[in-house]
N, C-alpha and C positions, 0 to 999 in steps of 0.2 A: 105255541100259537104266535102269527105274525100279523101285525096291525100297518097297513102302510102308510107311510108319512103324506101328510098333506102338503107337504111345499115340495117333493120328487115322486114320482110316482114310479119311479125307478128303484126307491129305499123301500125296506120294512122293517120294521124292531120286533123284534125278538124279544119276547113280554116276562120270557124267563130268565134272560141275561140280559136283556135292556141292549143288548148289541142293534147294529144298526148294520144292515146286508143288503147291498148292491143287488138287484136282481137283474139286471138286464146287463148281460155275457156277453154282451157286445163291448159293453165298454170298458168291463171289465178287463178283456184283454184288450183292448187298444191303452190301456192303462198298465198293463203288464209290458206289452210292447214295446211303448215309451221308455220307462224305467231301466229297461233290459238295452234301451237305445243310449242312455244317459249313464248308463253303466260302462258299455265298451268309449265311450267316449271320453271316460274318466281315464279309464285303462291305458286308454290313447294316448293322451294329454300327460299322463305317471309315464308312459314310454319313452315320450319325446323330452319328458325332464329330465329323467336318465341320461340319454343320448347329450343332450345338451351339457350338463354335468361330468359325462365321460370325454366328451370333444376336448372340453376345458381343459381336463389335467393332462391331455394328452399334445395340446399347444402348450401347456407349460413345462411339460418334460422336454417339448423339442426346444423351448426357449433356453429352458437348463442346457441341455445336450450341445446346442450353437454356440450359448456362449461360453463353453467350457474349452469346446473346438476352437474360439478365436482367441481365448486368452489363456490356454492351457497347453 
């Protein structure tokens, strides 16, 4: 049995689990949407740290490699 909440009229509680259920699927997936938006963008950002981390050691290999060529 579902009782709807008075302050959304978009919630109902579930009277046998006391859960509290979104009923309106609109926004439901515009809430999935988001998340799933905030996800590749994490992804992104974990890419670009990589990348920035891999640049690094790879200006300090040529730093090694230069000066090994000018005083080796």
């Amino acid at each position: 049995m579902y009782v709807r909440v008075k302050e959304n009229e978009s919630l109902v509680k579930d009277m046998s689990t006391s859960a509290i259920l979104n009923t309106d699927h609109a926004a439901v997936l515009r809430h999935k949407k988001r998340m799933a938006e905030i996800e590749k963008a994490e992804q992104i950002q974990n890419e670009i740290n990589t990348l920035k981390n891999e640049f690094g050691e790879i200006k300090q290999m040529l730093r090694e490699l230069l000066s090994r060529g000018i005083n080796g």
